[in-house]
C-alpha positions, 0 to 999 in steps of 0.5 A: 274305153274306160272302166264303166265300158265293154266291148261287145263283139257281133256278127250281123246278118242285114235284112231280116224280117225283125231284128233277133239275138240269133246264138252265140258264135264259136269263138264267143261273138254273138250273132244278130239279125238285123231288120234293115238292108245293109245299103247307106248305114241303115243295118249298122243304125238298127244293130245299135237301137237294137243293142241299146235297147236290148240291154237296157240303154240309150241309144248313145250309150252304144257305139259301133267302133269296128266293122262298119262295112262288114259283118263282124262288128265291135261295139262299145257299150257304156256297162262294165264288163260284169253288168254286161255279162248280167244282161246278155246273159238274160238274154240267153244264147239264141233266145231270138229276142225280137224287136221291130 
């Protein structure tokens, strides 16, 4: 990871109706809800379209880097850490921002 990287920790729940910021957990991961099932990648595809374009990005501008198989998750997503900041926080804490 380099200086114009962050890490961005979340925890996803698969098979929602649409895929929504859902609020911000305790210990600071934010939580997502994910329009795909959780069979062959597709919710892991999804979170990170959905990631990309909620903060303004292309899609290689996310990566999943942890938590494949399971439901906390670590992406590296090409903004430093201030800028991510910036657009989380237009985003809100559970502003459930949804996409199709």
């Amino acid at each position: 990871m380099d200086a114009g990287t962050s890490v961005l920790r979340v925890r996803v729940t698969p098979g929602a109706k649409v895929s929504v910021w859902a609020g911000v957990m305790p210990d600071g991961r934010r939580r997502v809800k994910v329009a795909a099932p959780p069979i062959e990648g597709r919710a892991n595809e999804v979170l990170v379209r959905f990631v990309a374009e909620s903060l303004g990005l292309r899609f290689a501008g996310v990566r999943l880097t942890r938590g494949l198989g399971g439901r906390n998750k670590a992406l590296e997503v090409d903004l430093d850490e201030a800028e991510l900041a910036r657009r989380l926080g237009a985003l809100g804490d559970g502003d459930e921002r949804k996409s199709g």
